[in-house]
TORVEXMAR-424328 format. One record per residue: residue in one letter; z, x, y of N, C-alpha, C in turn; residue number from 1. Coordinates in Angstrom, 3 decimals. Layout:
<rs>
+-----+----------+----------+----------+----------+----------+----------+----------+----------+----------+-----+
| res |      n.z |      n.x |      n.y |     ca.z |     ca.x |     ca.y |      c.z |      c.x |      c.y |   n |
+-----+----------+----------+----------+----------+----------+----------+----------+----------+----------+-----+
|   a |        Z |        X |        Y |        Z |        X |        Y |        Z |        X |        Y | NUM |
...
+-----+----------+----------+----------+----------+----------+----------+----------+----------+----------+-----+
</rs>
This chain:
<rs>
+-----+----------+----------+----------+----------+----------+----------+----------+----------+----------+-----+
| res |      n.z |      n.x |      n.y |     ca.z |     ca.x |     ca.y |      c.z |      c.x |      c.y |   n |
+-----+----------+----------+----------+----------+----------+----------+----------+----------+----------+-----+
|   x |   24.044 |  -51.301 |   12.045 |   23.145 |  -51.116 |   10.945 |   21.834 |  -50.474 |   11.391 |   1 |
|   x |   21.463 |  -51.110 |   12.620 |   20.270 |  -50.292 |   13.282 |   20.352 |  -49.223 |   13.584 |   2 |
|   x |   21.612 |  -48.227 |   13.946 |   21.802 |  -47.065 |   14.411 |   21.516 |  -46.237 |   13.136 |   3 |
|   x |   22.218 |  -46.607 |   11.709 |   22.248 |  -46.152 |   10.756 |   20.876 |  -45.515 |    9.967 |   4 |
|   x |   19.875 |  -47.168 |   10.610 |   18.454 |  -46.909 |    9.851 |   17.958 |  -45.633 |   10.703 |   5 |
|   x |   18.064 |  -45.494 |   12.119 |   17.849 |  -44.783 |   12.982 |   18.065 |  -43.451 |   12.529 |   6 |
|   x |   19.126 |  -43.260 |   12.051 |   19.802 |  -41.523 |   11.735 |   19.564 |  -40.902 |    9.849 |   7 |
|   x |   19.111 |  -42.135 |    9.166 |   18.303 |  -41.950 |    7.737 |   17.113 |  -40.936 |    8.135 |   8 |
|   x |   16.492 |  -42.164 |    9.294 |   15.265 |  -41.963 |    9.574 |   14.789 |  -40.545 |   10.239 |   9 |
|   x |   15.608 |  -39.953 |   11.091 |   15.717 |  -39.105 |   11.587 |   15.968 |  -37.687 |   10.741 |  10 |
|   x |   16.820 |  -37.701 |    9.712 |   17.132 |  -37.004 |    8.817 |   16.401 |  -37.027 |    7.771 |  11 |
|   x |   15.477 |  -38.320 |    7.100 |   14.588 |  -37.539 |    6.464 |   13.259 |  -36.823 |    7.006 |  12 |
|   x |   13.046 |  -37.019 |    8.210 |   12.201 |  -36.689 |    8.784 |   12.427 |  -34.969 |    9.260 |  13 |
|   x |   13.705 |  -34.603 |    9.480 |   13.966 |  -33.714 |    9.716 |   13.827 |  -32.637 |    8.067 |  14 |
|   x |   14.652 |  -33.306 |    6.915 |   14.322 |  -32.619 |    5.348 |   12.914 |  -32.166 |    5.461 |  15 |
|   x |   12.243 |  -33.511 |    5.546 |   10.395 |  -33.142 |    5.332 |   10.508 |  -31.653 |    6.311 |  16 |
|   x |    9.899 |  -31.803 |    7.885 |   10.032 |  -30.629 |    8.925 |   10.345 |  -29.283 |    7.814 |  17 |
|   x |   12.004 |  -29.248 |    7.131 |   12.285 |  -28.064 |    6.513 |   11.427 |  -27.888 |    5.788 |  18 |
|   x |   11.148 |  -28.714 |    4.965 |   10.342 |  -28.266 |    2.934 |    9.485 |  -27.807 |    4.081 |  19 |
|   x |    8.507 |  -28.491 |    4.920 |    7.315 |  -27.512 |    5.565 |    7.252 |  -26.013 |    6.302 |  20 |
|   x |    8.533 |  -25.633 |    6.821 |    8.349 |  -24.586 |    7.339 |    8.841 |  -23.903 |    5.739 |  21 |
|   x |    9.464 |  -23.988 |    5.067 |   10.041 |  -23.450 |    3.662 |    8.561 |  -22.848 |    3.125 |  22 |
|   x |    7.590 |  -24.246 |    2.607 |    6.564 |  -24.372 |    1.992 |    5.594 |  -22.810 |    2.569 |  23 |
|   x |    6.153 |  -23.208 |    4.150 |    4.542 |  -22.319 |    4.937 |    4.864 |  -21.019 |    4.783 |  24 |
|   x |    6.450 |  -20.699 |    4.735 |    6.647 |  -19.364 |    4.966 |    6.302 |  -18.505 |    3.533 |  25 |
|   x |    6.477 |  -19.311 |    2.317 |    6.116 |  -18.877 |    1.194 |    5.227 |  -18.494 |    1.192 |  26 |
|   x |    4.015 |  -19.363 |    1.098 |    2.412 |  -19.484 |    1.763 |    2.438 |  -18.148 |    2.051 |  27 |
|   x |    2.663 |  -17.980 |    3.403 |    2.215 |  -16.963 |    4.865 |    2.859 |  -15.432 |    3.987 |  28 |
|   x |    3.946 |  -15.492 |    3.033 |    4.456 |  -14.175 |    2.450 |    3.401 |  -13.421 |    1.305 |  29 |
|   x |    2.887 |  -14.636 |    0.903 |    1.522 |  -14.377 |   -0.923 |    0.675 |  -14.160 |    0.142 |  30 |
|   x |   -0.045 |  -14.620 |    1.205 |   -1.169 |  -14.002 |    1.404 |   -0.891 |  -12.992 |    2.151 |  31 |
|   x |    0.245 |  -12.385 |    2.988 |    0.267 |  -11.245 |    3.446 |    0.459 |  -10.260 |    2.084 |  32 |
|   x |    1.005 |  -10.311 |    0.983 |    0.791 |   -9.477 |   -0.275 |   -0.428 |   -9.701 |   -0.589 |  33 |
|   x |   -1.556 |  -10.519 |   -0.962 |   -2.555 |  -10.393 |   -0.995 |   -3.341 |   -9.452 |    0.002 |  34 |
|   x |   -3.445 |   -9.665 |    1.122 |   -4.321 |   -8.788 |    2.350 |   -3.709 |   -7.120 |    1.887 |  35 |
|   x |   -2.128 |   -6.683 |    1.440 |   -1.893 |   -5.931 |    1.781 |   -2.518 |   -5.121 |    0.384 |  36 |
|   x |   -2.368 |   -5.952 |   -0.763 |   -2.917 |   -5.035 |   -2.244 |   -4.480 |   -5.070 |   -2.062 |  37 |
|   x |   -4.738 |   -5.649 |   -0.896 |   -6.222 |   -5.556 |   -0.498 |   -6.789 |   -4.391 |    0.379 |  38 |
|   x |   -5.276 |   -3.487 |    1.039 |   -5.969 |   -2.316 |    1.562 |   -6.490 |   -3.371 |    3.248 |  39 |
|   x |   -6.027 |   -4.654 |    3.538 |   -5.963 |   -4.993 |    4.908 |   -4.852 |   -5.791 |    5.741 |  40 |
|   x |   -4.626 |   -5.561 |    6.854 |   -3.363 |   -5.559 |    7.453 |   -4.076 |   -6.069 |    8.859 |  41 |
|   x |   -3.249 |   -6.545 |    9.697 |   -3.552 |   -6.831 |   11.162 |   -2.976 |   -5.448 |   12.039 |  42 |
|   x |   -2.500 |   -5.093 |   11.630 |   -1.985 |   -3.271 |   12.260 |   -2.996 |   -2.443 |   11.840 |  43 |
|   x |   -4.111 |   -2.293 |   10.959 |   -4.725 |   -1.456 |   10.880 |   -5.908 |   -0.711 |   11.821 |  44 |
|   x |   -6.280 |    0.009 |   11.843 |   -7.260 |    0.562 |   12.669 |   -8.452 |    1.376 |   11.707 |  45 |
|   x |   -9.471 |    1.179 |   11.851 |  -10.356 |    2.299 |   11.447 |  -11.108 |    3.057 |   11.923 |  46 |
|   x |  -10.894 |    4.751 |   11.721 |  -11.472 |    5.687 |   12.441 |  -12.823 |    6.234 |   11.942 |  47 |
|   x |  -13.121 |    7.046 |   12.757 |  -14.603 |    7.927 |   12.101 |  -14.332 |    9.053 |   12.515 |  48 |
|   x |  -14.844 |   10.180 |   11.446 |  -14.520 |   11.295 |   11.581 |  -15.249 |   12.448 |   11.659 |  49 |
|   x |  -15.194 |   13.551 |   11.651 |  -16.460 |   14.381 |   11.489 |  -15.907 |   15.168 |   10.323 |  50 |
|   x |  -17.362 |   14.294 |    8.777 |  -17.202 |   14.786 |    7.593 |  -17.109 |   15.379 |    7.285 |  51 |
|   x |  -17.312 |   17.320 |    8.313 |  -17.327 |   18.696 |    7.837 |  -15.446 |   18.688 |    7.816 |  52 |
|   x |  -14.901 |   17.814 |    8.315 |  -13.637 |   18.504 |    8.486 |  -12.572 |   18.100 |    7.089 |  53 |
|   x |  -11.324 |   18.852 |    6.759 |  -10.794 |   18.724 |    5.789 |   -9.640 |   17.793 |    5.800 |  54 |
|   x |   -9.387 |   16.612 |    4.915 |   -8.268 |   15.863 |    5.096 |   -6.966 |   16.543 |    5.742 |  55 |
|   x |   -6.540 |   18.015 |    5.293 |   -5.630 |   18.404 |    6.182 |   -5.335 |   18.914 |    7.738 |  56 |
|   x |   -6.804 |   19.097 |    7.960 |   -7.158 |   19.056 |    9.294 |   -7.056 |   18.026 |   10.048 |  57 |
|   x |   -7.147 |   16.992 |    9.749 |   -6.813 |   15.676 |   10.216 |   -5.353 |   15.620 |    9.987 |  58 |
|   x |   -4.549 |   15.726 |    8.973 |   -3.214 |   15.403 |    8.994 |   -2.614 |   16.846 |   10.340 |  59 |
|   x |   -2.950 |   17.551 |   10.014 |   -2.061 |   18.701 |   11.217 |   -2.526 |   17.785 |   12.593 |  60 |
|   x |   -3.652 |   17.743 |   13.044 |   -3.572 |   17.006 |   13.899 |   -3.221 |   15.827 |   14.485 |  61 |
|   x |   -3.288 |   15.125 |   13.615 |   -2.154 |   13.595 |   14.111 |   -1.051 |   13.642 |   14.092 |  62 |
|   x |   -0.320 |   14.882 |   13.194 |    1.358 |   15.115 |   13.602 |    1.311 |   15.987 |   14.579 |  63 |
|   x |    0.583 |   16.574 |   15.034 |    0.989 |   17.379 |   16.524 |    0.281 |   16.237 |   17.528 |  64 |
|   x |   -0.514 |   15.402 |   17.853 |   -1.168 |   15.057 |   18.791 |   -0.321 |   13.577 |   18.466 |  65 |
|   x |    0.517 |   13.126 |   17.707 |    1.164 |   11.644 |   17.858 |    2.264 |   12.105 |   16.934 |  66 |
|   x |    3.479 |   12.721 |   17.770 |    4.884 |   13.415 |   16.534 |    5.446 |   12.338 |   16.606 |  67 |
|   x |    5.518 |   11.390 |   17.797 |    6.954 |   10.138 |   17.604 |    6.389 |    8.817 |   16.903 |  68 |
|   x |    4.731 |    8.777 |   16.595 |    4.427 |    7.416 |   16.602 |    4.202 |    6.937 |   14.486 |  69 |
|   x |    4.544 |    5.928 |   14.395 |    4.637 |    5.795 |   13.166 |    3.163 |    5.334 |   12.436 |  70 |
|   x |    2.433 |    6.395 |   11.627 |    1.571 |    6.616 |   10.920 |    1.247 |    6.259 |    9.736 |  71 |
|   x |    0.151 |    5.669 |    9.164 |   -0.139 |    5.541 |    7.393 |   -1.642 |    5.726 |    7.893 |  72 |
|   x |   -2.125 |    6.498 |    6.478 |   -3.414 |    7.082 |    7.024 |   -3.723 |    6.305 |    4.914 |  73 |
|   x |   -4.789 |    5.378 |    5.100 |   -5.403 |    5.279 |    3.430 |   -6.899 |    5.851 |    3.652 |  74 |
|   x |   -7.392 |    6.222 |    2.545 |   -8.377 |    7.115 |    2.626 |   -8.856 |    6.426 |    1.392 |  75 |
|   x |  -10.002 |    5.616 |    1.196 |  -11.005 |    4.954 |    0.603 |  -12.260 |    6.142 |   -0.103 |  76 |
|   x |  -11.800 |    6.406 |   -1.301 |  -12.725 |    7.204 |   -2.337 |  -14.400 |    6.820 |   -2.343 |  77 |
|   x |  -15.156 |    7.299 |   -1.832 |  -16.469 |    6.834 |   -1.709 |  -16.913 |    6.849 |   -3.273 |  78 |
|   x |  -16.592 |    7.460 |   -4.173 |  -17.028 |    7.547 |   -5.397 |  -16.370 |    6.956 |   -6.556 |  79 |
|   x |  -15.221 |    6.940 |   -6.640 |  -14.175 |    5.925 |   -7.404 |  -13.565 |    4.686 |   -6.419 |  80 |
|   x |  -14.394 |    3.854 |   -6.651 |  -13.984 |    2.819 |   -5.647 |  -12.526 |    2.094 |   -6.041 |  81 |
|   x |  -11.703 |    2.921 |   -6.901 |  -10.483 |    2.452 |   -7.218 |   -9.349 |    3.295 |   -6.639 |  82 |
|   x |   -9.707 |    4.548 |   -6.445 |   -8.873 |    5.653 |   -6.159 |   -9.000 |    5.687 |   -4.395 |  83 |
|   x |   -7.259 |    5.593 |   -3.848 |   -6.921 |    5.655 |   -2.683 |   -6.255 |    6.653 |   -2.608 |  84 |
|   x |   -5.914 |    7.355 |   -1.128 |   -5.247 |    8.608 |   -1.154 |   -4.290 |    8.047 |    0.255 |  85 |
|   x |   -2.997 |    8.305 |   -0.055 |   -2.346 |    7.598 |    1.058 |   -1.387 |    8.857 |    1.971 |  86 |
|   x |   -0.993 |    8.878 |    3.018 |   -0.699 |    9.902 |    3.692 |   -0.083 |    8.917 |    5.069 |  87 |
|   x |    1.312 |    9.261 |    4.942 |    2.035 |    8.512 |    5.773 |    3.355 |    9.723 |    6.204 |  88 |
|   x |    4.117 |    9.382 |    7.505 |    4.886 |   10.202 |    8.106 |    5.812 |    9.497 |    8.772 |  89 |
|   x |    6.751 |    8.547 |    7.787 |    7.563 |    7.506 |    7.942 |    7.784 |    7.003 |    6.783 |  90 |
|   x |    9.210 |    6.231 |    6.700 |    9.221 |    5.828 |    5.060 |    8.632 |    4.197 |    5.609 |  91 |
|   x |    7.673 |    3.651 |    4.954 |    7.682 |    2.614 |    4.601 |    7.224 |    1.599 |    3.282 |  92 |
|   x |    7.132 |    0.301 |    3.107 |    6.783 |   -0.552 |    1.847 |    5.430 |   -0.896 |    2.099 |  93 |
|   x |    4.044 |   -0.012 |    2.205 |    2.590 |   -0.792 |    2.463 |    2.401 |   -1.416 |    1.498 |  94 |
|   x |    2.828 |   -1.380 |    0.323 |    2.375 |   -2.154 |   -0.806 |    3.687 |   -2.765 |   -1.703 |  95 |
|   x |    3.606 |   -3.873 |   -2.397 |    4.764 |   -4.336 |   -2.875 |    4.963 |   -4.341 |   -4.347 |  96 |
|   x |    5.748 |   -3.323 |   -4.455 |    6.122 |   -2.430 |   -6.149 |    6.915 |   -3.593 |   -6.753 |  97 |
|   x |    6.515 |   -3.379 |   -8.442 |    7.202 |   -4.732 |   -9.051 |    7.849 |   -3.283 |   -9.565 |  98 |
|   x |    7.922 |   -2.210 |  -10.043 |    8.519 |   -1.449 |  -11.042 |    8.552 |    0.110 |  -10.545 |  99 |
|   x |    9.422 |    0.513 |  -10.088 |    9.633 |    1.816 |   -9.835 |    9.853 |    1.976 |   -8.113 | 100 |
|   x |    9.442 |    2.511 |   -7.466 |    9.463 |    2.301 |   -6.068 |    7.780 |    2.736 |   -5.401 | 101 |
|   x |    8.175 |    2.671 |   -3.756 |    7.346 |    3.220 |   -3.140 |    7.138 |    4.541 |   -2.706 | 102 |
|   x |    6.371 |    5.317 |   -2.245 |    6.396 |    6.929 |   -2.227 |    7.022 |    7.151 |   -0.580 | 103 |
|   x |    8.079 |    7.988 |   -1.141 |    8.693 |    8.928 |   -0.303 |    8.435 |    9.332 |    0.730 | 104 |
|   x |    8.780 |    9.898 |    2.143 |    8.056 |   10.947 |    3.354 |    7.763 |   12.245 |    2.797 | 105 |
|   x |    9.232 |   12.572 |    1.880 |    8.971 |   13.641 |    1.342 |    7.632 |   14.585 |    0.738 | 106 |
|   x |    7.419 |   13.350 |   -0.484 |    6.423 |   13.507 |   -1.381 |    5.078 |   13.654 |   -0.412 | 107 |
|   x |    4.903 |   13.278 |    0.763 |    3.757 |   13.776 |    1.670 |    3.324 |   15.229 |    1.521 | 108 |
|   x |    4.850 |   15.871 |    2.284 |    4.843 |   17.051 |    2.522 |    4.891 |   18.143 |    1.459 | 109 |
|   x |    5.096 |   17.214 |    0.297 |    5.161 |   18.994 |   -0.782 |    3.461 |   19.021 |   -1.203 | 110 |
|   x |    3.713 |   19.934 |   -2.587 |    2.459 |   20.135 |   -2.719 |    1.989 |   19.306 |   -4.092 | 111 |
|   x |    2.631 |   18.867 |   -4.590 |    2.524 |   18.053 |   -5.605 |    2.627 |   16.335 |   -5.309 | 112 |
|   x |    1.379 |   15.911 |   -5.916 |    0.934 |   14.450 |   -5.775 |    1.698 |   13.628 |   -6.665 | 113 |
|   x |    1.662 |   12.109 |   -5.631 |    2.920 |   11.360 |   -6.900 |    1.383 |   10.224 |   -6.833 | 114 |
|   x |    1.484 |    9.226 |   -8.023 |    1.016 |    8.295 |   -7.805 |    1.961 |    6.709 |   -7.981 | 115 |
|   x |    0.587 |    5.572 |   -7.867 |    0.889 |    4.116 |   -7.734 |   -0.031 |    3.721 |   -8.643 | 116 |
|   x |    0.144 |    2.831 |   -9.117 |   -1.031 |    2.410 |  -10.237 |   -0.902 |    0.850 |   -9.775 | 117 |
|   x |   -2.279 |    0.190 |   -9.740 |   -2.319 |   -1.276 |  -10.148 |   -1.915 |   -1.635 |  -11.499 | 118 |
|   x |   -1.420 |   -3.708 |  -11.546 |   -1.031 |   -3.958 |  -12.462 |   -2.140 |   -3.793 |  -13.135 | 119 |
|   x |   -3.616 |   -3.474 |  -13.233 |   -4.683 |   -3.632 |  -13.751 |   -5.615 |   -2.495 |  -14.123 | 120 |
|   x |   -4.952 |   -1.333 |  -13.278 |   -5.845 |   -0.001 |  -13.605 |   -6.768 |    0.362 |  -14.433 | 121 |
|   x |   -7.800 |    0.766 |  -14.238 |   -8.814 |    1.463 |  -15.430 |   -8.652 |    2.670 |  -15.371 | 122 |
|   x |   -7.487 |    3.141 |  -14.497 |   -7.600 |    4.668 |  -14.829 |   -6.554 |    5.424 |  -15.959 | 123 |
|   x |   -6.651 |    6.328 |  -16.722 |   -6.217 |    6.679 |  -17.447 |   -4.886 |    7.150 |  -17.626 | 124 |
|   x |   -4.029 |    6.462 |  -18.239 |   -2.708 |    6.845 |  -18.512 |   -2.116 |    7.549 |  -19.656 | 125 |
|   x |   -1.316 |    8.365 |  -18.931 |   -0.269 |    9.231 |  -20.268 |    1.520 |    8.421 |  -20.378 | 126 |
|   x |    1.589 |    7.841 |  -21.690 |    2.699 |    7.517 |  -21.429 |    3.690 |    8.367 |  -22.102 | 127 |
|   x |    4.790 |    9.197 |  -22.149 |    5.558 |   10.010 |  -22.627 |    6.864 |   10.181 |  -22.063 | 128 |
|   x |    7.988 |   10.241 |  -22.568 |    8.973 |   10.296 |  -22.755 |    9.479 |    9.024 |  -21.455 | 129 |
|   x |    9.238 |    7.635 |  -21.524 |    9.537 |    7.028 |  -20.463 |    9.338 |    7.265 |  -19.203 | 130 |
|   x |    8.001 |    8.128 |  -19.223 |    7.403 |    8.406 |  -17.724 |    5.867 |    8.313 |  -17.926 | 131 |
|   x |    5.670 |    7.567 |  -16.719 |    3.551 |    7.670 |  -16.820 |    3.382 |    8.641 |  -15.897 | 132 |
|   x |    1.838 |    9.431 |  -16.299 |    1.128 |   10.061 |  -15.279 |   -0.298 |    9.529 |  -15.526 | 133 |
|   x |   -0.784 |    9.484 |  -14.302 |   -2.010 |    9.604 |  -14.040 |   -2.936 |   10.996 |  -14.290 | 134 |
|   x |   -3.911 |   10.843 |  -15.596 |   -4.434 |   11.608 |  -15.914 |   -5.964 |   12.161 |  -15.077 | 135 |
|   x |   -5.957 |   12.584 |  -14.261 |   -7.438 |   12.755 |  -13.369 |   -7.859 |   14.518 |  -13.155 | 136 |
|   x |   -8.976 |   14.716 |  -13.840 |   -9.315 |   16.074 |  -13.478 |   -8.543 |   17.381 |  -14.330 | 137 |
|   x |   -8.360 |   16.598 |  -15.247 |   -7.007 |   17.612 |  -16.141 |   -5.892 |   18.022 |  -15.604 | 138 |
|   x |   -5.842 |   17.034 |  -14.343 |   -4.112 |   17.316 |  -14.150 |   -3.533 |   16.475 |  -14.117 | 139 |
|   x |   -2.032 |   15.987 |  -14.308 |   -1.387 |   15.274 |  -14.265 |   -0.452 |   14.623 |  -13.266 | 140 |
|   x |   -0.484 |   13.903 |  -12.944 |   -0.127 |   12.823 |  -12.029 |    0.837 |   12.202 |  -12.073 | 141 |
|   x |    2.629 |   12.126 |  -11.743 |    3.315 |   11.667 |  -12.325 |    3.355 |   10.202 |  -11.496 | 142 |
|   x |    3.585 |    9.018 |  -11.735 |    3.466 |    8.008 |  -11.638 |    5.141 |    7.518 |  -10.813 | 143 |
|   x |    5.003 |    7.186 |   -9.722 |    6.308 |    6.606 |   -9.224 |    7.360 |    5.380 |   -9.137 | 144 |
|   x |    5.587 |    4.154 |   -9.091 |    6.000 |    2.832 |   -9.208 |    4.279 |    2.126 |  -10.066 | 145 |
|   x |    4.592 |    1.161 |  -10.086 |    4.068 |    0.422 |  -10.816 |    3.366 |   -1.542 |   -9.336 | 146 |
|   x |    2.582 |   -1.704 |   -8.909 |    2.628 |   -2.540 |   -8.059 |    2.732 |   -3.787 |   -8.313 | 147 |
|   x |    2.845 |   -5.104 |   -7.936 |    3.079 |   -6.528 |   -8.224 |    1.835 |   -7.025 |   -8.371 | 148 |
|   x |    1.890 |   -8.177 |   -9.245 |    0.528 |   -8.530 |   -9.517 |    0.429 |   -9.736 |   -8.315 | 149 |
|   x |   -0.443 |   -9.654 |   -7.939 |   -0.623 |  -10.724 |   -6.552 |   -1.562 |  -11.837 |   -7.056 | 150 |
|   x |   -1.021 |  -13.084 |   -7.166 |   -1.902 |  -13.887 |   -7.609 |   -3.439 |  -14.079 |   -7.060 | 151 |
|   x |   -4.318 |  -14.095 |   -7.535 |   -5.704 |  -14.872 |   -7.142 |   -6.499 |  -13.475 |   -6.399 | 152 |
|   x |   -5.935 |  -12.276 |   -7.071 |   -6.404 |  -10.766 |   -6.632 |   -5.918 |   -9.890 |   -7.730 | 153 |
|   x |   -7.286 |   -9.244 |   -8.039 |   -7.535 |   -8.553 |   -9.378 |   -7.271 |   -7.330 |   -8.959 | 154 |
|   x |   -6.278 |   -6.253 |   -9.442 |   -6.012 |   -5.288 |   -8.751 |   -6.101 |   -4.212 |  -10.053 | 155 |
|   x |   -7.455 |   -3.368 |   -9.212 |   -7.844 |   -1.896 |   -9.963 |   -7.666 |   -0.615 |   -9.571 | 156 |
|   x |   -7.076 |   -0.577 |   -8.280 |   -6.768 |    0.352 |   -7.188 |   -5.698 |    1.276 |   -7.987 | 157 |
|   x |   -5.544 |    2.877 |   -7.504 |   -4.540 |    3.744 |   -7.961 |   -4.471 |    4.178 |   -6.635 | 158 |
|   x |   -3.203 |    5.101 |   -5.926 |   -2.924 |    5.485 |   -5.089 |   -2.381 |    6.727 |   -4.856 | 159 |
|   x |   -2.762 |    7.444 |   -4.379 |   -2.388 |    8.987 |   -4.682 |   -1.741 |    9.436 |   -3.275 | 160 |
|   x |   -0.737 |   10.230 |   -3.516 |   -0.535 |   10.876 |   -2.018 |   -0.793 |   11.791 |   -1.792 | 161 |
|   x |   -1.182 |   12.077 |   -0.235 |   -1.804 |   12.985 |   -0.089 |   -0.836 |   13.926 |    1.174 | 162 |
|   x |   -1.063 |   15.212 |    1.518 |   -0.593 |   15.344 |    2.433 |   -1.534 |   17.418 |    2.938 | 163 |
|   x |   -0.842 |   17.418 |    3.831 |   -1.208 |   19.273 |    4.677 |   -1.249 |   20.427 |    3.327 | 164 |
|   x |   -0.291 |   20.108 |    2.446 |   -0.226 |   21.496 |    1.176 |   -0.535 |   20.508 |    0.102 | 165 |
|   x |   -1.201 |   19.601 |   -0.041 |   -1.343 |   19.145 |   -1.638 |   -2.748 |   19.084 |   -1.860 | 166 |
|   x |   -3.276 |   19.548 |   -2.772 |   -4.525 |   19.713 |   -3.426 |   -5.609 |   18.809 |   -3.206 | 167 |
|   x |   -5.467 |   17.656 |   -2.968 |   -6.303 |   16.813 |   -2.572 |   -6.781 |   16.426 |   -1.363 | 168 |
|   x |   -6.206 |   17.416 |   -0.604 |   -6.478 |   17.317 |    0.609 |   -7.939 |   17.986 |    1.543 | 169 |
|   x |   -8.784 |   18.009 |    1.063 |   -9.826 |   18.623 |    1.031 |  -11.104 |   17.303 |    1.102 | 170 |
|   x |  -11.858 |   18.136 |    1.598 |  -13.618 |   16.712 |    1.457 |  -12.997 |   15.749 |    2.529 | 171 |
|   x |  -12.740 |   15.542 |    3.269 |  -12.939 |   14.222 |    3.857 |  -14.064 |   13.367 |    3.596 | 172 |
|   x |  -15.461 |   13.991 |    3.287 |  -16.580 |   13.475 |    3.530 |  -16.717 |   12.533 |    2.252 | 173 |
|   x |  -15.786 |   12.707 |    1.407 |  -15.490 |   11.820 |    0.021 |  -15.090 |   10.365 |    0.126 | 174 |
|   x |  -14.114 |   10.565 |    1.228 |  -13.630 |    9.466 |    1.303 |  -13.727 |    8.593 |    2.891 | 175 |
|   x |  -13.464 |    7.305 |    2.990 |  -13.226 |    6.430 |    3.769 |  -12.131 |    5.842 |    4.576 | 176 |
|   x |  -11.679 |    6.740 |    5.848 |  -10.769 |    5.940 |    6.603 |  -10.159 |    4.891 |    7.127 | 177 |
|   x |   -9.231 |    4.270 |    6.355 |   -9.134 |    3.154 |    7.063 |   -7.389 |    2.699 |    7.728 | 178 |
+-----+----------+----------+----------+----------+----------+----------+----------+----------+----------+-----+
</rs>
């Protein structure tokens, strides 16, 4: 009977142990989506640049001076503190889409910009024929995904891509590296 209480004891002790690593890993997943719809990461780095130069001047150079190493470049709008310009040379998920997807390698390299919108945007939308664009500057912006709302973080951010032939690639001195 004593062995028995022994191996209850052991086993609920072991249940509890699970629910806690269960509990933490949940935990540890919302605030890494939080940090990340926050534009911060423990991989990140931030550079400084010299403002005369043009966002695509910077992109030619980090694909010739780092071709094998895997890159995301966000670029912080000094003037629309909502508008990000993202420029990456690898597919990956920096941000976590509830509706549509994440942007392409492709979409870097052409010349036409896709965007990301927060669940919360103040920026201006066209909705038509079951497609959004982002309306900025009288041009249109076609919209790719849509992002997750992250609890206990108010999200106003839009995300634009940027790349070597797309229009926005110009001013560095506009924006903020990070």
């Amino acid at each position: 009977m004593k062995i028995k209480k022994i191996f209850l004891g052991i086993f609920l002790f072991a249940c509890f142990l699970v629910a806690g690593v269960l509990v933490s890993n949940i935990q540890s997943i919302s605030a890494d989506q939080v940090l990340t719809a926050s534009g911060l990461s423990s991989y990140s780095r931030n550079l400084k640049t010299n403002s005369k130069v043009e966002i695509r001047t910077l992109l030619k150079y980090l694909t010739k001076k780092y071709p094998n190493e895997k890159i995301t470049l966000e670029l912080n709008n000094k003037y629309d503190q909502d508008q990000v310009l993202i420029w990456s040379n690898y597919q990956n998920e920096l941000l976590p889409v509830a509706k549509g997807r994440y942007f392409n390698p492709e979409e870097f390299e052409g010349v036409v910009s896709f965007g990301i919108v927060s669940p919360t945007s103040n920026i201006q939308l066209l909705n038509t024929q079951d497609n959004k664009y982002i309306v900025l500057n009288n041009r249109y912006i076609s919209v790719v995904g849509t992002l997750k709302e992250v609890s206990d973080n108010i999200q106003t951010k839009y995300y634009l891509t940027t790349g070597i032939n797309q229009g926005n690639s110009k001013k560095l001195s506009n924006f903020l590296c990070k």
